[in-house]
N, C-alpha and C positions, 0 to 999 in steps of 0.2 A: 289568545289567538287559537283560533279552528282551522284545524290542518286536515286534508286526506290525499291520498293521491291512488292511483291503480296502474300496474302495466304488465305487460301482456309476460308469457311464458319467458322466449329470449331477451327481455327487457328491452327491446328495437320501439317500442311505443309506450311514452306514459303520462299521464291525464293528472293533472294535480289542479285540487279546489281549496279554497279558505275565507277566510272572514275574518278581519282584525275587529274585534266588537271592543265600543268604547263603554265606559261606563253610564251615560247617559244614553241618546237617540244620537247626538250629535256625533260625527269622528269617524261613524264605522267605515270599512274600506273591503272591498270583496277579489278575490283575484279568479280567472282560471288560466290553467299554463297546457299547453301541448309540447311534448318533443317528441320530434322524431329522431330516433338514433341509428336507425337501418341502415342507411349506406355511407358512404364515406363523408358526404355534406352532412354535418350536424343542423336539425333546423329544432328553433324554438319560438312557439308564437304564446302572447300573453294579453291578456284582456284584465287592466285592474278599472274597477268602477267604486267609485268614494263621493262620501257626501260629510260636510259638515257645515257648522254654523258659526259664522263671526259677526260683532258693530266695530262699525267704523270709526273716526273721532267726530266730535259732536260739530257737526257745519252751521246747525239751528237753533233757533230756542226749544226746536223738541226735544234735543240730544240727538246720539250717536241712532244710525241705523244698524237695524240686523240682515244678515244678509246671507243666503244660501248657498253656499260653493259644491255645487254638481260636478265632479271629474270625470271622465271617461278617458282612460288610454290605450294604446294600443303598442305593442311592441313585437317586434319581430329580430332575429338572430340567426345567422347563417354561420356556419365554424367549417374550416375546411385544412386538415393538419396534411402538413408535410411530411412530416416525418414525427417519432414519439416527440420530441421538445420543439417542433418550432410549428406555427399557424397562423392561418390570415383569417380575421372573426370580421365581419359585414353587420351592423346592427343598424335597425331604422327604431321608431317612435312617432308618434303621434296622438297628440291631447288636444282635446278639447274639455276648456272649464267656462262654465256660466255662473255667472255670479244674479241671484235675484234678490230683490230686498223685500221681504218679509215686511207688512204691514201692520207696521205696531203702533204708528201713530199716523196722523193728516198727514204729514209733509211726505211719510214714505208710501204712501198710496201713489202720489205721483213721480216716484224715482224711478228711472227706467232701469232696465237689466244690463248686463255685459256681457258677450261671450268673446271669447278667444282660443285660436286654435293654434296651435303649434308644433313645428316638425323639426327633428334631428337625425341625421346621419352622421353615422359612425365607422370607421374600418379600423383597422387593428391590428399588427403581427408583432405575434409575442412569442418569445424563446425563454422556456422553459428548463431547466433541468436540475430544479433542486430537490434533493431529499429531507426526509424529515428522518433526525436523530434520535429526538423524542420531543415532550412538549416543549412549542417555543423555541427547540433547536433546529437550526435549517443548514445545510451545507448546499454549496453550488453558486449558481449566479441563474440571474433572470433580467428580461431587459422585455421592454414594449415602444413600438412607435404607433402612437395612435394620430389619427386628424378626424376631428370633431365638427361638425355644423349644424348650430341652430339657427330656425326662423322664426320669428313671431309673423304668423300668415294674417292673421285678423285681427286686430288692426293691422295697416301694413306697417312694418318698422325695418332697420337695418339688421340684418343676419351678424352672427357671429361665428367665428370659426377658428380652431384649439390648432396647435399641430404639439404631440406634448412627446417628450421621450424621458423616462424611468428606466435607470440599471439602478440594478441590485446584484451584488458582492457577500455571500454570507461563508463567512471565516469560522474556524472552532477558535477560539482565543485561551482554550485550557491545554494542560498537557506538559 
């Protein structure tokens, strides 16, 4: 993985790039991130783009097709703290993947493409206020209520949606 990132003097802006390179052509995945930390709204927007190669199981007497998954996503995060341990985080999403098949024999000459696009929304408030004692040690407690929604846009399908709540309790049990 290829990492950089830059930001400014007060660290209120910083720019981060990378490249997860696979071993072959196939896998690699690219990101760039922005945050702004300047005012009391935290914002983070992200742009990851990925490519790789799969076949599929074999439908024909040709065999299996191969087939190119193009990603492109997009994400964005809004953080807006109350006080040091509690916050309300806003996050959205959006991907679009196309799938094309690679002409390796007759039958995949005439196989058409797929694309599909997809969105999530996300909120969030989470109460923080643990310490760290050392590695792996935590004292405090933490709790999050989050509500989740995905759609698959393209096709059209039914939407799903999370409501999920996590507490966490962290005790010293020595002593």
């Amino acid at each position: 993985m290829l990492k950089g990132s830059a930001s400014d003097l007060f660290e209120d802006y910083r720019i981060s790039a990378g490249a997860l390179v696979a071993g072959g052509i196939s896998g690699n995945q690219y990101y760039v991130l922005f945050e702004s930390l300047k005012k009391r709204i935290d914002r983070k927007f992200m742009l990851v783009q990925g490519r790789s190669t799969f076949q599929d199981d074999p439908v024909t007497v040709f065999g299996p097709t191969t087939f190119r998954r193009n990603v492109l996503e997009g994400l964005g995060q809004f953080s807006f703290p109350f006080h040091r341990y509690l916050s309300l985080r806003m996050s959205g999403m959006y991907r679009t993947e196309r799938l094309l098949p690679l002409s390796t024999d007759i039958y995949s000459i005439y196989r058409t493409g797929n694309l599909n696009h997809l969105a999530a929304l996300k909120a969030e408030l989470v109460y923080d206020n643990t310490r760290e004692l050392g590695p792996n040690l935590l004292s405090g407690s933490r709790w999050k209520l989050s509500l989740e929604s995905y759609a698959l846009l393209s096709p059209q399908s039914a939407s799903m949606n999370l409501l999920q709540w996590d507490y966490r309790r962290y005790v010293r049990d020595w002593e």
